[in-house]
Structures are given as structure tokens and as C-alpha cells.
C-alpha positions as MATLAB code, in Angstrom:
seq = 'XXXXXXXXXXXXXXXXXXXXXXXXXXXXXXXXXXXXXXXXXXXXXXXXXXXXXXXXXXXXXXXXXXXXX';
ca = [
     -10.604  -16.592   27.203;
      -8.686  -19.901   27.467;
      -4.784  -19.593   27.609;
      -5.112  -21.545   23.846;
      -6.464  -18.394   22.349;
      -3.446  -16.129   23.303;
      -1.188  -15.037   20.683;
       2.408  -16.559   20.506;
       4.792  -13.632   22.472;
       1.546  -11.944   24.194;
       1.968  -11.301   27.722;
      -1.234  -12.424   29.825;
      -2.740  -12.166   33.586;
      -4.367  -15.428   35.017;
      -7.618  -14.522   35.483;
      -8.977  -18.168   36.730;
      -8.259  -21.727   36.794;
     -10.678  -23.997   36.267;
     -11.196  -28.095   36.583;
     -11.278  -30.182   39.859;
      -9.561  -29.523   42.451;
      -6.547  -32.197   41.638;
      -6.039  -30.282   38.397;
      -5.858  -26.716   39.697;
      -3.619  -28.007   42.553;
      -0.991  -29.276   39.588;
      -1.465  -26.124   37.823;
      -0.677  -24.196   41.094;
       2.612  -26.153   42.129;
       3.653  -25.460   38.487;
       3.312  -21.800   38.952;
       0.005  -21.099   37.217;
      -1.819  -19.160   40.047;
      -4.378  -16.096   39.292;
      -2.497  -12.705   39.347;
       0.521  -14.523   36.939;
       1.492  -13.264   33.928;
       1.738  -16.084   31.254;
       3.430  -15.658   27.842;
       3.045  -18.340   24.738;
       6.644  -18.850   23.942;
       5.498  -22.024   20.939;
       2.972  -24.713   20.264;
       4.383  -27.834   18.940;
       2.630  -31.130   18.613;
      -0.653  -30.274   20.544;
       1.548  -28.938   23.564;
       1.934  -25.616   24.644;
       5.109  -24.140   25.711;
       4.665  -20.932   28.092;
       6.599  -19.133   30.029;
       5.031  -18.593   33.774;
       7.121  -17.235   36.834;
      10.397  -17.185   34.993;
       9.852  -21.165   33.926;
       9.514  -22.814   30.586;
       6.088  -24.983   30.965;
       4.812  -27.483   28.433;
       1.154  -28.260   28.702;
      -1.063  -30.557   26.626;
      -4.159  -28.092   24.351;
      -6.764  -29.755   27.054;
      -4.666  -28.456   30.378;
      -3.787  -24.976   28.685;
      -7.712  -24.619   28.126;
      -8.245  -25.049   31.936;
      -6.193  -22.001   32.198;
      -8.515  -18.432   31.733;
      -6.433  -15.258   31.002;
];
């Protein structure tokens, strides 16, 4: 399930990344690696705000979707 699905406050395990290999390199320096635990803090604007490895994260809806949990 894409990391858009989760429910605001829901804590989640990265199960997979997916997208080329430029895109899951961003994701990884920004701390979304499989094994970490993500949590929806707000959406706002067609951003996501999460929380991932103690830092506050916005991504844009298509970027969070790249993101399986």
C-alpha cells in the first residue's frame, strides 16, 4: 500500500521503494530506507508531511506514492 493511503498519526514499516534509481537514491539520503518506520504527521496542499528517522519530511502526493508501507 502506498505511503498516501496511511492514516494521519499511524505508525508504518517501509516495506519498498519504488521508481528509478535517481528517485530511490533521494528517498534514501532523506531517510526513507526499507525497515523505517514512517508516521503521517499532515497533508496540506498536495504535500505530505511525515515524520521518518526523527525528521519532519514534506513530500509531493506523486513521491509519497513511490513509498510502499
Amino acid at each position: 500500500m502506498p505511503l498516501t493511503f496511511a492514516n494521519r498519526g499511524e505508525i508504518n514499516q517501509i516495506k519498498k521503494i519504488t521508481g528509478r534509481d535517481e528517485v530511490r537514491q533521494h528517498l534514501s539520503n532523506l531517510g526513507f530506507v526499507e525497515g523505517a518506520e514512517v508516521t503521517i504527521i499532515n497533508e496540506v496542499a498536495g504535500s505530505v508531511i511525515c515524520n521518518v528517522k526523527g525528521a519532519r519530511v514534506a513530500l509531493s502526493k506523486s513521491m509519497a506514492g513511490r513509498i510502499l508501507i
